[in-house]
ROSE-4610 file (N, C-alpha, C; in Angstrom, 1 decimal, always signed):
// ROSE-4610
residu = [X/X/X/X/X/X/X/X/X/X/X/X/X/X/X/X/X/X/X/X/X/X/X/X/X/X/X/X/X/X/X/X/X/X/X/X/X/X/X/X/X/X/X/X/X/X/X/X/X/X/X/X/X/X/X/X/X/X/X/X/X/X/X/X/X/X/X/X/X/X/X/X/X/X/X/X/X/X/X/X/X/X/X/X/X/X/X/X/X/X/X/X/X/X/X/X/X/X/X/X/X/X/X/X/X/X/X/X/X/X/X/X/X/X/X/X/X/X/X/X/X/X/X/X/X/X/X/X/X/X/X/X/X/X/X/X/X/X/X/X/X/X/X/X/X/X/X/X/X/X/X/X/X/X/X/X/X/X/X/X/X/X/X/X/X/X/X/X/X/X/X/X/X/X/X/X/X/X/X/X/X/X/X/X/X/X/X/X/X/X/X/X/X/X/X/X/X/X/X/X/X/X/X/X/X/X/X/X/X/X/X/X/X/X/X/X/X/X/X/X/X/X/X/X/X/X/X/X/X/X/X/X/X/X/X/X/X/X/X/X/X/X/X/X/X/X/X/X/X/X/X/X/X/X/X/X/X/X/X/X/X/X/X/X/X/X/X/X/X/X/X/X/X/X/X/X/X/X/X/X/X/X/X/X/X/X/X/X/X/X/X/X/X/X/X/X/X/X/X/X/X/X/X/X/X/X/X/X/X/X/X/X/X/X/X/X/X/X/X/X/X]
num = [1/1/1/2/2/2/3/3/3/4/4/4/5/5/5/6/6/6/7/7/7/8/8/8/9/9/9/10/10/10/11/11/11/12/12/12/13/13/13/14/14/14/15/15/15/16/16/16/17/17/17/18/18/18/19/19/19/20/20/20/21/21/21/22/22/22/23/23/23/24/24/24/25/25/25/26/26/26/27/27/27/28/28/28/29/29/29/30/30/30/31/31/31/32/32/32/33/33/33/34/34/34/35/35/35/36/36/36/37/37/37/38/38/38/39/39/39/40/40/40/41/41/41/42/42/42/43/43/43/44/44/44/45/45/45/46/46/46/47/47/47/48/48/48/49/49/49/50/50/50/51/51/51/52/52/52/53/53/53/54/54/54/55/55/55/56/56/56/57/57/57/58/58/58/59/59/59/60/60/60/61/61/61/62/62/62/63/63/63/64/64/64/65/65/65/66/66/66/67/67/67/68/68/68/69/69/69/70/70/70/71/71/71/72/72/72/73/73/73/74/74/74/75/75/75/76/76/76/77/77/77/78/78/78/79/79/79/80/80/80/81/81/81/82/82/82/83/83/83/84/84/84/85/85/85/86/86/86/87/87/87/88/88/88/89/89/89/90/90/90/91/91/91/92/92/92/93/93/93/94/94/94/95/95/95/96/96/96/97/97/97/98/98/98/99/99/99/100/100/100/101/101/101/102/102/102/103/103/103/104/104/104/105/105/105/106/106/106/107/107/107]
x = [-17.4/-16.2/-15.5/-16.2/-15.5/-15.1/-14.1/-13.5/-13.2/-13.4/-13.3/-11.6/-11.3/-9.7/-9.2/-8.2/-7.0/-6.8/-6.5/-6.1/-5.3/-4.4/-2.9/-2.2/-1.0/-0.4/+0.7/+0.2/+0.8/+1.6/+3.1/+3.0/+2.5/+2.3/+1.2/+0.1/+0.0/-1.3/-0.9/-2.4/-2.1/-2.5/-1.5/-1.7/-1.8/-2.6/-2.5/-1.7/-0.9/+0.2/-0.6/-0.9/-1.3/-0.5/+0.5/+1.8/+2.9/+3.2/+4.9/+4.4/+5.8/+6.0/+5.0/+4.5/+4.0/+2.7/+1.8/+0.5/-0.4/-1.1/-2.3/-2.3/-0.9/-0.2/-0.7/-0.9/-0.8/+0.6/+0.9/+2.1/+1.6/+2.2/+2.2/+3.5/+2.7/+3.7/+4.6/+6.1/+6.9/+7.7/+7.5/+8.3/+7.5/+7.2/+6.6/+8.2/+8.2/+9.9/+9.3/+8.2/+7.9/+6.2/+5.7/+4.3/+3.6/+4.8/+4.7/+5.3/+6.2/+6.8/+6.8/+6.7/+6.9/+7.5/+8.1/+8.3/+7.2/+7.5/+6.8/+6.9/+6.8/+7.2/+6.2/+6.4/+5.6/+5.5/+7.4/+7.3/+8.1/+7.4/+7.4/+8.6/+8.2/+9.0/+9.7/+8.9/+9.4/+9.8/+10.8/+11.6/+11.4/+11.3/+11.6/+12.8/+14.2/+15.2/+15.8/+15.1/+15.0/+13.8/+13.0/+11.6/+11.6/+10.3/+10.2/+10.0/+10.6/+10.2/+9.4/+8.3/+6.2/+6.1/+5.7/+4.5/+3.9/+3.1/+1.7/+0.8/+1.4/-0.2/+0.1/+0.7/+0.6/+0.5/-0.3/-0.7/-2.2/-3.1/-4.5/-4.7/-4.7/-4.4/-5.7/-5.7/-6.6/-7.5/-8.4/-9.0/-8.3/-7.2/-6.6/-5.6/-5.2/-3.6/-3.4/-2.7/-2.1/-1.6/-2.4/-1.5/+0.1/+0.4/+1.4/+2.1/+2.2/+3.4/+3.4/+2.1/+2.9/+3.8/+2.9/+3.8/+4.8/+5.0/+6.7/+7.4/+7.3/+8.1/+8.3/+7.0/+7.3/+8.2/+8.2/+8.7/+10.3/+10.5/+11.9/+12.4/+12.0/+12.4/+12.0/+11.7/+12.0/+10.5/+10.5/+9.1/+9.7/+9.5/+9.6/+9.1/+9.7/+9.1/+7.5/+7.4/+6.5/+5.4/+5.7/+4.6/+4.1/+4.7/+4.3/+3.5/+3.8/+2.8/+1.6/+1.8/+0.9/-0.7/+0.1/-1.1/-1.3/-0.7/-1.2/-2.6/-2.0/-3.2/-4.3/-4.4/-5.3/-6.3/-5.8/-6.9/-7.1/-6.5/-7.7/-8.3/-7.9/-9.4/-10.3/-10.0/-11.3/-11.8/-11.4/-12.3/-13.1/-12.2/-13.1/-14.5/-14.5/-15.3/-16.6/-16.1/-16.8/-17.6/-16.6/-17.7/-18.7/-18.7/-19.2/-20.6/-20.4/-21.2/-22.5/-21.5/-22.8/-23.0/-22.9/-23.4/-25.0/-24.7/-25.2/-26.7/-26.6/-27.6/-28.4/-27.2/-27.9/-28.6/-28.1/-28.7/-28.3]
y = [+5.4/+5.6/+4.3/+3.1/+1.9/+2.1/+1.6/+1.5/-0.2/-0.6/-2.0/-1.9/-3.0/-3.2/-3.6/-3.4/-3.5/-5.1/-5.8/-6.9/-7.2/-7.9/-7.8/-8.5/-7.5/-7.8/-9.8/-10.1/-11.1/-11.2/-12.5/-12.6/-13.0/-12.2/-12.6/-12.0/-11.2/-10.0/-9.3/-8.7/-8.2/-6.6/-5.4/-4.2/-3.2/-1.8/-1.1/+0.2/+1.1/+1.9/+3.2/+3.9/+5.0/+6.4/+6.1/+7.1/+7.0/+8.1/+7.9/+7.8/+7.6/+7.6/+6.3/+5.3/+3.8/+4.1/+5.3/+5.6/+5.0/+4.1/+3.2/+2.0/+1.7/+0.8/-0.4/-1.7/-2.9/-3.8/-4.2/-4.8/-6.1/-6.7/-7.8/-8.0/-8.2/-7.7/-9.3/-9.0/-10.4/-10.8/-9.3/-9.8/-8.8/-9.2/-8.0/-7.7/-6.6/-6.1/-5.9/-5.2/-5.3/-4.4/-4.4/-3.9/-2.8/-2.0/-0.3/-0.7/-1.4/-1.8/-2.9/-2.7/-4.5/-4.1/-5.0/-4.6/-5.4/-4.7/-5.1/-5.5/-5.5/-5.9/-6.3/-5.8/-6.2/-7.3/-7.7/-8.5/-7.8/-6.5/-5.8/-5.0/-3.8/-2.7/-2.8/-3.1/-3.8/-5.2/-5.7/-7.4/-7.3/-8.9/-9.5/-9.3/-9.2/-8.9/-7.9/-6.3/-5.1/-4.9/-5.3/-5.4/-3.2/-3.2/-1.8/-1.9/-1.1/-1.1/+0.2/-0.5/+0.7/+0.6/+1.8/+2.1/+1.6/+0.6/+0.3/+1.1/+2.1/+3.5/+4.1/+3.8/+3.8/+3.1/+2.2/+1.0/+0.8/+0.1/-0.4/-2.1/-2.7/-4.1/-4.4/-5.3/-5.4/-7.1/-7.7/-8.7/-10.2/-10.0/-11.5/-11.6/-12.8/-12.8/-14.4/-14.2/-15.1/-16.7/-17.7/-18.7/-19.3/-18.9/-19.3/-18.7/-17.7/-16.7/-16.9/-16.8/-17.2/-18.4/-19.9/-21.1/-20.5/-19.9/-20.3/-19.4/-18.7/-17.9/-18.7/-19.0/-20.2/-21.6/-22.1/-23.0/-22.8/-21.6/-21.0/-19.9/-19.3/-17.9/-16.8/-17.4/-15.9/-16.7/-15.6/-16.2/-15.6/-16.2/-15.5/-14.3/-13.6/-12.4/-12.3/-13.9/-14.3/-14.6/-15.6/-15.6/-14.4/-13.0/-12.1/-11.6/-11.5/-10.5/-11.7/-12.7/-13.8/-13.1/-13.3/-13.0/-11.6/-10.9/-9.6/-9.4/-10.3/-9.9/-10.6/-12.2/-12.7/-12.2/-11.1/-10.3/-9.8/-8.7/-7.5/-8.0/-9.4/-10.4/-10.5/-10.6/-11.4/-10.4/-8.9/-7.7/-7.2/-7.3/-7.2/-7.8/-9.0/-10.1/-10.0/-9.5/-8.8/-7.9/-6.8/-5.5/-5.8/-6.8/-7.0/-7.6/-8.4/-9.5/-8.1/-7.3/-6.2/-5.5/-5.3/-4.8/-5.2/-6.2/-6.6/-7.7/-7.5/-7.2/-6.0/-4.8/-3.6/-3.4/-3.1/-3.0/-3.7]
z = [+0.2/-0.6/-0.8/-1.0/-0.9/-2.9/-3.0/-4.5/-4.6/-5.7/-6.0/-6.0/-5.4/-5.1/-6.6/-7.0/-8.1/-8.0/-8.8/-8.4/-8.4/-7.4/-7.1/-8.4/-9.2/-9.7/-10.3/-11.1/-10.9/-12.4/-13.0/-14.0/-15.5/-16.3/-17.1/-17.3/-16.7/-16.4/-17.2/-18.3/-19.1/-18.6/-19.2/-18.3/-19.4/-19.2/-20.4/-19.2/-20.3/-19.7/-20.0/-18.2/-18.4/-18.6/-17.9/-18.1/-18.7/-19.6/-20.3/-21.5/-22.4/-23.7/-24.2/-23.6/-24.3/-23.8/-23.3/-22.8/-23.6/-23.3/-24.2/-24.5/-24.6/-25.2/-24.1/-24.8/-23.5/-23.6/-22.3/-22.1/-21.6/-21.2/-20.1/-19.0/-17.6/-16.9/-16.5/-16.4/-16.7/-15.6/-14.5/-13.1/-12.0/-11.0/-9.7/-9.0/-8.9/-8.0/-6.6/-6.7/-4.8/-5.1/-4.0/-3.6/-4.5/-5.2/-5.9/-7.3/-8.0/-9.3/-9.6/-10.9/-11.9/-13.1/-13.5/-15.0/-16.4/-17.3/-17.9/-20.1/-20.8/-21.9/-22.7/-24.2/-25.1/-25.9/-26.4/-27.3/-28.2/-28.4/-30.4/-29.9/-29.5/-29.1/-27.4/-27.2/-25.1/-25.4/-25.6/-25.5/-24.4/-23.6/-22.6/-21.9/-22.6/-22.2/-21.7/-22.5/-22.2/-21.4/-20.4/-19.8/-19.0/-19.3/-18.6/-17.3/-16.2/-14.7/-14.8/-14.3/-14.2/-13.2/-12.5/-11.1/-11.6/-10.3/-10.5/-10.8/-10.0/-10.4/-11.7/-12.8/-14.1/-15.3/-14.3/-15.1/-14.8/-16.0/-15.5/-15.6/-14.5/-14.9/-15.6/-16.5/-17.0/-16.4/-16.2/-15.7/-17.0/-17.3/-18.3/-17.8/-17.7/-17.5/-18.5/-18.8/-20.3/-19.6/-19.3/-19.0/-19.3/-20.7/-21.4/-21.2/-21.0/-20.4/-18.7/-18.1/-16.5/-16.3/-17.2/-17.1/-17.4/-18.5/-19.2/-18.5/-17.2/-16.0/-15.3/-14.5/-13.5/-14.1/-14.6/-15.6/-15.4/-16.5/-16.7/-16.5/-15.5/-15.6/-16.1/-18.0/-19.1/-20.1/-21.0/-21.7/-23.0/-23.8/-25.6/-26.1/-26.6/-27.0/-28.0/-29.0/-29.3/-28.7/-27.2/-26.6/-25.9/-25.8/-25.3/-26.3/-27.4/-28.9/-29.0/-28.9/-29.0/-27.5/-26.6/-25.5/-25.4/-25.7/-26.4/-27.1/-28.3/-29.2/-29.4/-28.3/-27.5/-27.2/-26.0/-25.1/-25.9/-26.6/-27.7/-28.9/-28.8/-29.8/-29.4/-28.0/-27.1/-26.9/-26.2/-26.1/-27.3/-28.3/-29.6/-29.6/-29.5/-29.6/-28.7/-27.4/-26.7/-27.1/-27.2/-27.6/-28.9/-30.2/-30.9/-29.9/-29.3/-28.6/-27.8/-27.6/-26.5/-27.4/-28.9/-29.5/-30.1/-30.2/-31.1/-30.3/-29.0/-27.7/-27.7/-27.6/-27.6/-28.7/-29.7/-31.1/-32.1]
């Protein structure tokens, strides 16, 4: 029963929301509050200013975390709502890109 471990939360990690009204949706997470929550924000509909506070266990962290957005926390605290839509739609380029790539292996 060994399960591959979650990878610990950090900022900039891009997370898709399994529970609640934003279910599917990907965020990026912009602060850890402690061991069980973070918050988190889109950019579009989730501002940085307004950030959502998520259980971790309603979230699926995804294996990206957006350089530009961690610098620009560590850095300054806060990150633009642009560079959040920006690394957003980074990863689901790049998974696109992906799945074309294994497509196109497979058949």
């Amino acid at each position: 029963m060994d399960s591959i471990p979650e990878p610990s939360p950090k900022p900039g990690h891009v997370v898709r929301v399994l529970k609640g009204r934003d279910a599917g949706k990907y965020c990026v997470i912009v602060k850890v509050l402690n061991e069980r929550f973070v918050e988190i924000a889109d950019g579009d509909k989730r501002k940085f200013d307004r950030a959502k506070r998520k259980n971790l266990n309603h979230l699926e962290i995804q294996p990206f975390i957006s350089n530009e957005v961690k610098n620009s926390i560590y850095e300054t605290g806060k990150v633009t709502n642009g560079k959040l839509r920006f690394a957003i739609s980074k990863f689901l380029d790049e998974q696109v890109s992906d799945q074309r790539k294994g497509e196109s292996i497979d058949g």
